[in-house]
C-alpha positions as CSV (number, residue, x, y, z in Angstrom):
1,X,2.5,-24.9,18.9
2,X,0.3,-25.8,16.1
3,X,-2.1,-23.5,15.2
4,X,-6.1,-24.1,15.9
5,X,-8.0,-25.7,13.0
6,X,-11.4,-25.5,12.2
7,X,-13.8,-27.0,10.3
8,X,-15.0,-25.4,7.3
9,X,-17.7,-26.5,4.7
10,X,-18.3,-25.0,1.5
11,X,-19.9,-25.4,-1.9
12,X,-18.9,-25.5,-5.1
13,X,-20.1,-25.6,-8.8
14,X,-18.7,-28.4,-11.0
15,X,-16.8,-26.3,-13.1
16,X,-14.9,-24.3,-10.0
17,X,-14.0,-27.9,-8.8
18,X,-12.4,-28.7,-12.3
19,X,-10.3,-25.8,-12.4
20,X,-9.0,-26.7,-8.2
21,X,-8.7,-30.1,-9.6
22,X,-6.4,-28.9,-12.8
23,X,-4.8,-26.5,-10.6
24,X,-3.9,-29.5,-7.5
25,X,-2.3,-31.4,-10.4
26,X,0.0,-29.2,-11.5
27,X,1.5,-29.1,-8.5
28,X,4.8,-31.2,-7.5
29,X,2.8,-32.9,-4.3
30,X,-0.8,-32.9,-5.9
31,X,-2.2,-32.1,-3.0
32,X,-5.9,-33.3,-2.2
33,X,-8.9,-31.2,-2.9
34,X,-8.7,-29.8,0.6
35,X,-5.5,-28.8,0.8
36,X,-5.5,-26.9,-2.7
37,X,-8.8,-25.2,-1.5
38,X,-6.5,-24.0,1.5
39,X,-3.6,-23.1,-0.5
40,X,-5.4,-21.0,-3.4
41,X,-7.0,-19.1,-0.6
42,X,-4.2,-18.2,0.9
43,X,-2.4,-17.4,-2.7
44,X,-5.6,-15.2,-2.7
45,X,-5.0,-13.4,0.3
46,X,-1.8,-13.0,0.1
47,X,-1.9,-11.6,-3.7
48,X,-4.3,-9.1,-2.1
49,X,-2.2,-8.2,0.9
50,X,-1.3,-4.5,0.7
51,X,1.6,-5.1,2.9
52,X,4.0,-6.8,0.9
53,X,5.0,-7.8,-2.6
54,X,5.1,-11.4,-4.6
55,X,7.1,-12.7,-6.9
56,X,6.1,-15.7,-8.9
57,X,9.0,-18.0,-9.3
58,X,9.8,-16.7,-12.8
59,X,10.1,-13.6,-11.7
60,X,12.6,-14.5,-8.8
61,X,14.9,-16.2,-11.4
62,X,14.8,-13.0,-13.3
63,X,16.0,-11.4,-10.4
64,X,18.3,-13.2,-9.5
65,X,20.0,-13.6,-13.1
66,X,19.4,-9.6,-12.9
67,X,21.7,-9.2,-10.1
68,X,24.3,-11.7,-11.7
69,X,24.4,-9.4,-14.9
70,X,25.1,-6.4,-13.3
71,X,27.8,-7.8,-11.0
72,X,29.5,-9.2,-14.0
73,X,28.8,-5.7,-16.3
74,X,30.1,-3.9,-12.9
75,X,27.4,-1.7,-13.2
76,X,26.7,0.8,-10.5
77,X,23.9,3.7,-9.9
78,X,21.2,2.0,-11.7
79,X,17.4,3.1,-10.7
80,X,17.0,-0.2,-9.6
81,X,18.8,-2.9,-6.8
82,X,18.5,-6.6,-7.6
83,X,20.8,-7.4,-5.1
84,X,18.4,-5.5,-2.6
85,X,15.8,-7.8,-4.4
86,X,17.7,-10.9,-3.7
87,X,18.0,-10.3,-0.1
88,X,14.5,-9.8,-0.6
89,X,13.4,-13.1,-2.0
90,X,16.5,-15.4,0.2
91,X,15.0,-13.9,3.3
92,X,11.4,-14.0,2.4
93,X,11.5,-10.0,3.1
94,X,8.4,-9.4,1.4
95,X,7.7,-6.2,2.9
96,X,10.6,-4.6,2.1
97,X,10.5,-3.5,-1.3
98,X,6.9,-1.2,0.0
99,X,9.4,0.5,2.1
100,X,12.5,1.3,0.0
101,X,10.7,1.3,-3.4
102,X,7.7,3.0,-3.0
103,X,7.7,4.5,-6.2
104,X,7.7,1.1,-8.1
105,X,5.9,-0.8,-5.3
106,X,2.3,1.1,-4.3
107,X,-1.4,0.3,-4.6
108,X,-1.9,3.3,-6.6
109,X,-3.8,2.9,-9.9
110,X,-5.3,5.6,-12.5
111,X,-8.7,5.7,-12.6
112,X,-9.9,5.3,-16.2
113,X,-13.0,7.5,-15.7
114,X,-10.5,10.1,-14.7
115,X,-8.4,9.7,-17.5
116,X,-11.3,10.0,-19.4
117,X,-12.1,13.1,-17.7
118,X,-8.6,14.8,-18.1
119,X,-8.5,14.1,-21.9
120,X,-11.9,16.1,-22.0
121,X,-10.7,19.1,-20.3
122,X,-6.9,18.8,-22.4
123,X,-8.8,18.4,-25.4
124,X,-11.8,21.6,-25.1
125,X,-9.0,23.9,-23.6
126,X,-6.9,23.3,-27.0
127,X,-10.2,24.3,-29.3
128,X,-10.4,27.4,-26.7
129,X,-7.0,28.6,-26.6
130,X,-6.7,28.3,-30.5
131,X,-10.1,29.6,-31.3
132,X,-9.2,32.8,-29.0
133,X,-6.1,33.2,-30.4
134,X,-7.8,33.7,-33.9
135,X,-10.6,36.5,-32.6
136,X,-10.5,39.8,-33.7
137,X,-9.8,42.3,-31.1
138,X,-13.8,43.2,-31.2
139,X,-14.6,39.5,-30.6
140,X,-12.6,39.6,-27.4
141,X,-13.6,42.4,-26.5
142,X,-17.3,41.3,-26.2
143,X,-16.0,38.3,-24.7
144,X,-15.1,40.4,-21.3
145,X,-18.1,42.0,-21.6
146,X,-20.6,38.8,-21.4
147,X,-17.9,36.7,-19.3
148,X,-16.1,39.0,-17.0
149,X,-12.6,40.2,-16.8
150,X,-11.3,36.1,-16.1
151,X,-12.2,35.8,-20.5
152,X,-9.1,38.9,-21.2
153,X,-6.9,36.6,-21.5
154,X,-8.0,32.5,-22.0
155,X,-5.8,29.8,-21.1
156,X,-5.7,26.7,-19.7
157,X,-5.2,27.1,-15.7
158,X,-4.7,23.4,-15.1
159,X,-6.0,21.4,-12.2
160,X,-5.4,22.2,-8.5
161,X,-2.5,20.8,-7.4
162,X,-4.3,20.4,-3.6
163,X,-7.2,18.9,-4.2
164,X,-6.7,17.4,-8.2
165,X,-3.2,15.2,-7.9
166,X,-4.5,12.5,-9.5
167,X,-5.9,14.4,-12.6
168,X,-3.0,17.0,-12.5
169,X,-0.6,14.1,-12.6
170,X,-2.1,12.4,-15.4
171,X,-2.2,15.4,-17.5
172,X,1.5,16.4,-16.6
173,X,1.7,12.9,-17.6
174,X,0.4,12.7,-20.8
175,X,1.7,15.7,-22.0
176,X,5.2,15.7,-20.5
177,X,5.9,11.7,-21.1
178,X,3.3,10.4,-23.7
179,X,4.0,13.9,-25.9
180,X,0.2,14.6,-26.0
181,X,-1.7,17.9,-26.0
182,X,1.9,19.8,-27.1
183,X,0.6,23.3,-26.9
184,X,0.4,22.8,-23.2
185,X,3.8,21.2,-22.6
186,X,6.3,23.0,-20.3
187,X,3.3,24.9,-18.3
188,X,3.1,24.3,-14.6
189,X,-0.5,23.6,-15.4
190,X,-1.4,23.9,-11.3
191,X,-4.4,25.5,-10.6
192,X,-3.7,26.6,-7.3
193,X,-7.7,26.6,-6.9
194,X,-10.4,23.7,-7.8
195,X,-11.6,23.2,-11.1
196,X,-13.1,19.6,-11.6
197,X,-17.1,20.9,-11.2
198,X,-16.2,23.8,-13.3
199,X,-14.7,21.5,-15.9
200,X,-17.3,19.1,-15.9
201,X,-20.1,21.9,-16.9
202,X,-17.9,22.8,-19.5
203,X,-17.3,19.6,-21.0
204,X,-20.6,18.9,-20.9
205,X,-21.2,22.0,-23.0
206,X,-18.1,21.5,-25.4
207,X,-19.3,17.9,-26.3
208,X,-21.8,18.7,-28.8
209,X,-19.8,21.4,-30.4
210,X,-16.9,19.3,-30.9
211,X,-19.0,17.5,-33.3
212,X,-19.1,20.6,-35.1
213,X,-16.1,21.8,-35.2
214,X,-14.8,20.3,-38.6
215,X,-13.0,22.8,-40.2
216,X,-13.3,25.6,-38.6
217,X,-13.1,26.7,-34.9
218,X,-15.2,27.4,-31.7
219,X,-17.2,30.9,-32.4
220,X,-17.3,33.8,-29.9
221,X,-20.8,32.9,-28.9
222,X,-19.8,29.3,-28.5
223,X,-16.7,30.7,-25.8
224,X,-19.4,32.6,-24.3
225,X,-21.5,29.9,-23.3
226,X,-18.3,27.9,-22.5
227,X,-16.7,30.6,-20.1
228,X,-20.0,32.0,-18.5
């Protein structure tokens, strides 16, 4: 049974119209305005669709060639399964890949602000753990006095693995995979407690000093207001 249709009316400025136009005649059956309008909504909605995947038509060739290779190279225990894929694409399994490959196919995306915000934190906790490990014993001793027993022994504690995955993954990633911020690699760098408001004081703090800091370290006073 045919589905119900309805009419729809809609308007739009010349230069939209050109670009459905261009679009309509690209396409094998140059459809008429209508039907492109119908069609790019539904490539819209589709492209949106959390649901499933989409391959353009490049890409399914890819795939396909893909899965020829490694039949011919014999290949076996690779990360990935074109001929999964191709089942995928000759059966118009779109869904699929979201449920067997969810760590290739997910809606997750790094937030740049966050990002931002990690590379802050990475970046002050270097200037404090090296300008620590310079002060005399008297300097860190006064440190524990102004700041309390947490400033005997400064270092990085991470983010909180609870309520922080997102910014304790992208440090983990930067240091671990894009060999950033070295003097933390190899730590666990988990928390086990929240930081972010914490951080955010601090960074606000540190940013004037870093522009400062040429040459020469953070100074004991400068931990002081950092830590308190």
């Amino acid at each position: 049974m045919a589905p119900k249709m309805e009419r729809f009316e809609m308007r739009i400025d010349e230069d939209l119209l050109a670009r459905i136009d261009a679009w309509s005649g690209e396409q094998d059956d140059r459809p008429v305005r209508a039907e492109a309008v119908r069609r790019l909504i539904d490539l819209g909605l589709s492209a949106g669709s959390q649901r499933a995947v989409r391959f353009s038509d490049g890409e399914k060739m890819l795939i396909l060639m893909m899965g020829d290779l490694y039949k011919h190279l014999k290949l076996k225990d690779g990360e990935s399964d074109p001929g999964f894929l191709a089942k995928v694409i000759y059966g118009g399994h779109y869904w699929a890949p979201k449920w067997d490959m969810q760590g290739v196919f997910h809606d997750h995306v790094d937030d740049p602000e966050e990002v931002r915000h990690v590379v802050d934190v990475l970046d002050m906790w270097m200037f404090m753990e090296e300008a620590y490990a310079s002060f005399s014993a008297a300097d860190k001793k006064k440190l524990v006095a102004e700041v309390g027993p947490w400033a005997d022994h400064v270092k990085f504690p991470g983010f909180d693995g609870n309520n922080e995955g997102d910014q304790l993954g992208i440090a983990r990633f930067l240091i671990e995979d894009m060999g950033r911020f070295q003097k933390f690699k190899g730590r666990d760098l988990n928390s086990h407690h929240p930081t972010e408001e914490r951080y955010r004081r601090m960074v606000r703090q540190f940013t004037p000093m870093r522009e400062t800091l040429i040459g020469h370290g953070l100074s004991a006073r400068q931990m002081v207001e950092l830590l308190k």
